[in-house]
N, C-alpha and C positions, 0 to 999 in steps of 0.2 A: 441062435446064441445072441444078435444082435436085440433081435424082441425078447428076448427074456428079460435083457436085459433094461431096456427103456423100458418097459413094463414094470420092475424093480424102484427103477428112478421115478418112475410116476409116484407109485405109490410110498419110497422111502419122501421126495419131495413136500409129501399133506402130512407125513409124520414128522417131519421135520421142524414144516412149518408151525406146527401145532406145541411143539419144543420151545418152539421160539418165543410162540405165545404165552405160553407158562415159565417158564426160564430167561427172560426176555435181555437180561442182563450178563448172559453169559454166551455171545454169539462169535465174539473174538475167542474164546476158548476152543467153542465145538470148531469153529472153521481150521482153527491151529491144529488138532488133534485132527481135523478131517485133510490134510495139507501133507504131516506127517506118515499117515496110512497112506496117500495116496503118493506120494514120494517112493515111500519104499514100495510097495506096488507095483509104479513103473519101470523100477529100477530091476526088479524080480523079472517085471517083460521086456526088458530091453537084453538083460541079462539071457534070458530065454532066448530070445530073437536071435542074438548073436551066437547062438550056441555054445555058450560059456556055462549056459547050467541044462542039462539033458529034464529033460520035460515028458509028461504025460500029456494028451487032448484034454482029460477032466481038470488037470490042474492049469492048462494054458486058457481053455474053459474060464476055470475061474477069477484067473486075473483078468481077465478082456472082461468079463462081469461086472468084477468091482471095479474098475478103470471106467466102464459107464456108466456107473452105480455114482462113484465118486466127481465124475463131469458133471452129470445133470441134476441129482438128488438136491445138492448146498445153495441152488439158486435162491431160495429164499432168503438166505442166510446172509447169501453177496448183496441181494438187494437191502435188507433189512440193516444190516448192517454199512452200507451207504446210506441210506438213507440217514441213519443214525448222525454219521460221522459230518456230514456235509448239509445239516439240517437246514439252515434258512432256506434252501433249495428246497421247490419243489419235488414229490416222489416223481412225479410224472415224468418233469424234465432231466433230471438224474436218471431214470429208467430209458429213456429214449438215447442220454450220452455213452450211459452202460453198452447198451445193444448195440448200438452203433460204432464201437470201439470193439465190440468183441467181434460183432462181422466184419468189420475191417482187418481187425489181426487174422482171424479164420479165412479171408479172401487171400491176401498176402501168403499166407501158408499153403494155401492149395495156388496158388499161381505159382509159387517155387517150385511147388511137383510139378503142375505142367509144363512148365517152360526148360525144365532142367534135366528132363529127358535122362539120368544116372543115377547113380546108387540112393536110396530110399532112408537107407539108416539114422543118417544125421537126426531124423526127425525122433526117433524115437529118443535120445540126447537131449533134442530141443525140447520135446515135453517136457522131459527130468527137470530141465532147466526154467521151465517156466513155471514150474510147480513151486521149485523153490525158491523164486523170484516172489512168486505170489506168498508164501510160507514169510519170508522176511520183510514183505510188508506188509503182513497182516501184524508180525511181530511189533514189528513201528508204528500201528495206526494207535494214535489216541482217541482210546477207546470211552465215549461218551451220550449218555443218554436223554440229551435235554429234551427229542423230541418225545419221545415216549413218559418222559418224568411228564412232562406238559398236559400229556395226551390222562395219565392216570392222574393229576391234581384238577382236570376239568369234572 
């Protein structure tokens, strides 16, 4: 299940990118609508998890799918779209502060599991919650293309 799915995000990731390439102006859109899906999504596995909605394997299947599908696939999109936003910045170094904040929160998160030895749940909450964390500041970002406008007037 887990390989199917990185397998999925491998290859939705070059299609995506490629989205990007051609539609280059509409990346706050696809990430809001990819935000949205992935919200209720978790909300559908948290709901599962908790036994509040009785579930099938193919359809628990399928949410843990698109929940990996929707983690990995939009990276180009987060990057592309930083890069956009925060342009005098190099990509490079925006790419390095990116990674390095997202292993930081990911370290933080598995050290709560370890150290905290009790119920697991919370986490699946915390997703929800950072999704639409991320959902309402994708909302607020002022969306702007001067590195790309630059890049197509050269």
């Amino acid at each position: 299940m887990n390989t199917i799915s990185i397998i999925i995000s491998c290859i939705l990731s070059l299609i995506m990118a490629r989205i990007i390439d051609l539609k280059g102006s509409y990346i706050k859109l696809f990430l809001i609508v990819l935000w949205v899906i992935g919200c209720i999504n978790l909300i559908i596995y948290s709901l599962i998890f908790t036994e509040i909605i009785s579930s099938s394997r193919e359809i628990l299947y399928t949410v843990i799918i698109i929940n990996g599908v929707l983690t990995c696939s939009p990276t180009p999109m987060y990057m592309e779209l930083a890069s956009e936003a925060f342009y005098p910045l190099s990509e490079g170094t925006l790419g390095l502060i990116l990674q390095t904040l997202s292993n930081l929160f990911g370290v933080v998160f598995v050290a709560l599991i370890a150290f905290q030895n009790a119920e697991t749940s919370w986490m699946n909450w915390c997703l929800i919650g950072s999704a639409i964390i991320g959902l309402i500041l994708a909302i607020f970002l002022n969306e702007s293309y001067l590195r790309s406008n630059l890049d197509k007037s050269i």
